[in-house]
C-alpha positions in Angstrom: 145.3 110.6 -128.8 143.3 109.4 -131.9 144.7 109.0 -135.3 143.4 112.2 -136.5 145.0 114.4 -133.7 148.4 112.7 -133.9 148.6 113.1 -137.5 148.3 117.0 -136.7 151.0 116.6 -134.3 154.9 114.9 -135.5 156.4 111.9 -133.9 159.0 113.7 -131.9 156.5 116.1 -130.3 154.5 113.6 -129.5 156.7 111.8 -127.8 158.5 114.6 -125.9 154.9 115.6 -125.0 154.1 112.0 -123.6 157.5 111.7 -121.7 156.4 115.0 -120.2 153.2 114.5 -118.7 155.1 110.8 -117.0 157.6 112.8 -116.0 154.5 114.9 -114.4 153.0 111.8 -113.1 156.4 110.1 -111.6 157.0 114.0 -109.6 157.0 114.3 -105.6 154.1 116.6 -106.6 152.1 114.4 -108.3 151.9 111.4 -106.1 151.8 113.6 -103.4 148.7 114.5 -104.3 147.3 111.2 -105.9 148.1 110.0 -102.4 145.9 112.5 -100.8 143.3 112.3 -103.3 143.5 108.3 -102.5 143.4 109.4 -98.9 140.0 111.2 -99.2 138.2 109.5 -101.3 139.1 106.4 -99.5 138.0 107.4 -95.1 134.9 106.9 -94.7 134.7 110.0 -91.8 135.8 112.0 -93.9 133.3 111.4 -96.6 130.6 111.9 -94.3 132.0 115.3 -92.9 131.9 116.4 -96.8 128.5 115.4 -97.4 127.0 116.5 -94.6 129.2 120.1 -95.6 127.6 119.7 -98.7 124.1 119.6 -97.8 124.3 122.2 -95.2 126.0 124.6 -97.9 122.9 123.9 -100.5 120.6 124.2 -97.6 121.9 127.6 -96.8 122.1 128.7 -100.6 118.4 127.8 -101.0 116.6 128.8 -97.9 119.5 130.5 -96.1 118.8 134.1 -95.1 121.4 136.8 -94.0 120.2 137.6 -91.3 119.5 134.1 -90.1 122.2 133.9 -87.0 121.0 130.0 -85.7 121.6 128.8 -89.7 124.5 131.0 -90.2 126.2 129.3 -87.0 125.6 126.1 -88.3 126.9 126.4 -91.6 129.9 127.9 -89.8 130.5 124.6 -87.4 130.4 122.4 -90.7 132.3 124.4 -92.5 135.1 124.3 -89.5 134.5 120.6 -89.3 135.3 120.3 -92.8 138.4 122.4 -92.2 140.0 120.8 -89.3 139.9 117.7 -90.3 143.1 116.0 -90.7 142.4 114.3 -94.1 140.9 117.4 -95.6 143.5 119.6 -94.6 146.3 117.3 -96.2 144.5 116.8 -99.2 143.6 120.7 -99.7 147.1 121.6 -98.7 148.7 119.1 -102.0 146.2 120.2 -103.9 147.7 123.7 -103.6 151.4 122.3 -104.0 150.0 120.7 -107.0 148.9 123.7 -108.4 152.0 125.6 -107.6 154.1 123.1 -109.4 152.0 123.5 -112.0 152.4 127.4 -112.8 155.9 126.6 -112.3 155.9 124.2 -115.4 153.6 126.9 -116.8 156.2 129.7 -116.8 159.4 126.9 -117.9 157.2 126.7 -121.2 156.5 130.2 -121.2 160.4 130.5 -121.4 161.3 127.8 -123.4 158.5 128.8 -126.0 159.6 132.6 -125.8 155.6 133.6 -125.5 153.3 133.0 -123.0 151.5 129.6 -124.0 148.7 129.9 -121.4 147.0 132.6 -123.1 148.1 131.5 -126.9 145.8 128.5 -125.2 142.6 130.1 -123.9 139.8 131.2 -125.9 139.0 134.3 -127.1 137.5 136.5 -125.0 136.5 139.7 -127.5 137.1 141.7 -130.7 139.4 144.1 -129.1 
């Protein structure tokens, strides 16, 4: 945080907000996830399945054609190579778990706070 934000916030908040988000970081959740992440990232397989996803998915967004059965088939067998690999899988699954834990912190500060902080937080979307 740079001096101008944590002048707009007190010392004790700040603080409480910092031993928050290690608390975050130290969870089962967390590392979980940083492990899968890791996991990805790091098998070499697995990289290559995902690029090659990738380029058949922008291949079929740019030339693809409904009613094009051959190119349909062969997005399809990518896209079922993508998902049943092991690495994938894992890492997709803690991202999810991730996410859950999450909206479960999400509502604790809704309750704590009394009001629901996620939408104090977003943007407006209108006059009305």
């Amino acid at each position: 945080m740079d001096n101008l934000e944590s002048n707009l916030i007190d010392e004790k908040l700040e603080r409480a907000i910092k031993e928050f988000a290690e608390a975050i970081a130290e969870s089962p959740e967390f590392l979980a996830y940083e492990e899968a992440r890791k996991n990805l990232k790091d098998d070499q397989e697995t990289q290559k399945i995902l690029y090659e996803y990738e380029e058949k998915r922008q291949l079929f967004q740019m030339f693809g054609n409904p009613d094009d059965s051959q190119l349909q088939a062969e997005f399809r067998a990518y896209r079922d190579k993508m998902l049943t690999n092991f690495t994938i899988r894992n890492y997709l699954k803690k991202q999810d778990e991730l996410m859950v834990f999450f909206q479960k912190l999400g509502h604790l500060i809704n309750e704590v706070a009394g009001f629901d902080f996620g939408q104090a937080c977003a943007p407006p979307t209108g006059c009305c």
